[in-house]
N, C-alpha and C positions, 0 to 999 in steps of 0.2 A: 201761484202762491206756493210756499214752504208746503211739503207734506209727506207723513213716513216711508211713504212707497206702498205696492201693493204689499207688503208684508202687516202694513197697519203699524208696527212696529218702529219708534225714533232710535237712533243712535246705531243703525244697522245700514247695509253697504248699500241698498235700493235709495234710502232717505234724499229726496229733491228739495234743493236747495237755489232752482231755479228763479225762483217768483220774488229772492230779495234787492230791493231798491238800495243804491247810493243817497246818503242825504248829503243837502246843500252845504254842510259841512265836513263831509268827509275827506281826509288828506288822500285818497286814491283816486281825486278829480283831476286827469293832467298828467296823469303819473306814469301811465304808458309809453310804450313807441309803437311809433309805426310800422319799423323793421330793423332787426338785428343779424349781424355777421356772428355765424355760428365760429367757434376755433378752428374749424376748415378752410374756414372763407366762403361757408354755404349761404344765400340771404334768404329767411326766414321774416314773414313768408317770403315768396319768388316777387310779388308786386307789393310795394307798400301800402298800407291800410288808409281807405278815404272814408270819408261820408262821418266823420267821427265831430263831436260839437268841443268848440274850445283849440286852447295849444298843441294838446295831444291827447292821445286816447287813454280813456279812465281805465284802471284796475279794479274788475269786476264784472260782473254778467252783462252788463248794459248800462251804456252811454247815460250818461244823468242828463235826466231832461227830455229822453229820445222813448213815445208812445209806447206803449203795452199793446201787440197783435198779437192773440193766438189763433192760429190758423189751424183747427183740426183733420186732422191725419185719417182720413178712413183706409181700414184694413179692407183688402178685397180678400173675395168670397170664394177660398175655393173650387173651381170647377167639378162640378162631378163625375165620378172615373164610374166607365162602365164597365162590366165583369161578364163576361161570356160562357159558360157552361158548355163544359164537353163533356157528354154522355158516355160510358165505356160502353164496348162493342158484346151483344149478347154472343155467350159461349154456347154450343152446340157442342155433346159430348158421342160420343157411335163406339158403343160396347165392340170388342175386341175378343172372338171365338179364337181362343188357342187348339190350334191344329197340332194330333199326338203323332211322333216321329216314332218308327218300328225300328230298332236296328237289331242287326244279324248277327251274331260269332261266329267266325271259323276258328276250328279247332285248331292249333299248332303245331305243327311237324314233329314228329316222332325225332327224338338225336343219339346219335351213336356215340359212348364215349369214347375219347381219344384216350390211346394207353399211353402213361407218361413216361419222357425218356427219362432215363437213370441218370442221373446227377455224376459227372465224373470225380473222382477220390480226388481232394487238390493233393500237388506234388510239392515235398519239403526241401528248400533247397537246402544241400549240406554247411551247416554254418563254419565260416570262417575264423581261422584263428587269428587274435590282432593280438600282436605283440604288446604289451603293458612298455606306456613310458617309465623311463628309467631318472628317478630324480635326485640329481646329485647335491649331497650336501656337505659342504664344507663345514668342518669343525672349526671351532673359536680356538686357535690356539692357548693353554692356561701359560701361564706367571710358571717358568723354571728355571733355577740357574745351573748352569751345566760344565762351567771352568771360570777360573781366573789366574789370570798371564801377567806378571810372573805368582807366584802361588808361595815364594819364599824372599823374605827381605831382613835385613841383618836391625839390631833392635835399634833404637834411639837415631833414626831413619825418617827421611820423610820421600816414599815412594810412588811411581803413577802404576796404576792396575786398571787391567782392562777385565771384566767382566762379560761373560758371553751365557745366552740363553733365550727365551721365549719369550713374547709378551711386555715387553717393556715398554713403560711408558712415560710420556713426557713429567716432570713433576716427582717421579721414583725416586726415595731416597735408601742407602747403603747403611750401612749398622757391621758392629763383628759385636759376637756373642758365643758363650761357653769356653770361656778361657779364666784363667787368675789371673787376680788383680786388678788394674786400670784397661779397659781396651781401647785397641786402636784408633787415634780418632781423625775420621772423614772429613780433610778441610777444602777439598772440592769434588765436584760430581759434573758429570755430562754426560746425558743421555742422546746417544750418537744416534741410535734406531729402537728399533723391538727387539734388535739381538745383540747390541751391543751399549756398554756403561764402562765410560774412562771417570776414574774415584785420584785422587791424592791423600794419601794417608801418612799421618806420621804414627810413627813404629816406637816412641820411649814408653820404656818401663821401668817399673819400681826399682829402687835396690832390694834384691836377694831372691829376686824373679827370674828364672831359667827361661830357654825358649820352651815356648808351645804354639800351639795349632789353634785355631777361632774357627769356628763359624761365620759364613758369610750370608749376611738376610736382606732382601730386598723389596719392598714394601709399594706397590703401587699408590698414587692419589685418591683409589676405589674401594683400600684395607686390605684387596689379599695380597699374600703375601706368601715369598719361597723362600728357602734356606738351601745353603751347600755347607752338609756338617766337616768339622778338620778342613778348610777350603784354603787356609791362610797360616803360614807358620812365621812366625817371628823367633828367629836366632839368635842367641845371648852369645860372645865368644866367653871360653875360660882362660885365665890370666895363672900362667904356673908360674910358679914364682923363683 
């Protein structure tokens, strides 16, 4: 029959539910099989189920209709294990007279000091003169002008000048300056090297302007800049009448 388990306790995982009967009208009379192909194609069980009442086997503890045998299970009893006793072995102890050892000193040899030898003077060898490298350094040459070829040109002119000096560079432009009047004006320039500038210049001047002499100034792309004073004369002829 139905009963909580050894827990005493319903509704818990021991709870036997062996002892309930099918009634004559339950729809799980039939309802069974005898054996089914798992999705492997395992058959479950190995031999089909016999001895079962009806078209097929009920769903539930037992066949409707088929007797109630309990056939009790006796648990066997244990054998009893024997246990054997081993006794430890008695110890025997035998005192230990420690025997006194005499030892003797001899005294150690008398020693004679050695006289130490004299450490020799070390010897300095005469130092060597080495000549100091010699480091040569070139100067940057500065911005000078130093001539211009030709140096004279008749007025109301337009002449080429070469210009010669130091330091000249790409982008330098020409000027004339410290004269009366209008000056000269530079309508082309080529800077040939660092020592050399071809200018075209035209030479007119005012009415009642005599010749004189300009200044020649040359101004790098960097600001500095040189001057050659009286460098350039412009000559007016006179007209006698």
């Amino acid at each position: 029959m139905p009963n909580p388990g050894p827990d005493g306790a319903w509704e818990t995982v021991d709870d036997d539910f062996s002892g309930l009967l099918l009634q004559g009208t339950s729809p799980a009379i039939d309802k069974g099989v005898s054996q089914f192909a798992a999705p492997n194609g395992e058959l479950v069980p190995p031999n089909p189920l016999t001895g079962f009442l009806g078209a097929a086997p009920d769903l539930g503890w037992r066949e409707f209709g088929s007797p109630i045998v309990i056939t009790p299970t006796a648990s066997p009893i244990p054998s009893p294990t024997s246990v054997t006793a081993t006794l430890a072995p008695a110890l025997t102890f035998t005192p230990i007279t420690p025997t006194a050892t005499v030892v003797t000193t001899t005294p150690l040899p008398t020693t004679t000091p050695v006289p130490a030898s004299p450490i020799p003077s070390p010897t300095l060898a005469a130092p060597t003169a080495t000549a100091a490298a010699t480091l040569a350094v070139t100067p940057t040459p500065q911005l000078n002008v130093l001539s211009i070829t030709p140096n004279t040109a008749p007025a109301n002119t337009t002449v080429n000048l070469t210009l010669s000096g130091t330091a000249f560079a790409n982008g330098a432009t020409v000027s004339f300056e410290g004269g009366q009047g209008a000056a000269p004006q530079v309508t082309g320039i080529q800077v040939v090297n660092a020592n050399t500038i071809v200018i075209s210049v035209n030479t007119a001047v005012g009415a009642g302007i005599g010749s004189q002499a300009w200044d020649v100034r040359v101004i790098n792309p960097n600001g500095t800049s040189a001057v050659l004073p009286d460098a350039f004369t412009i000559t007016v002829s006179t007209v006698t009448p």
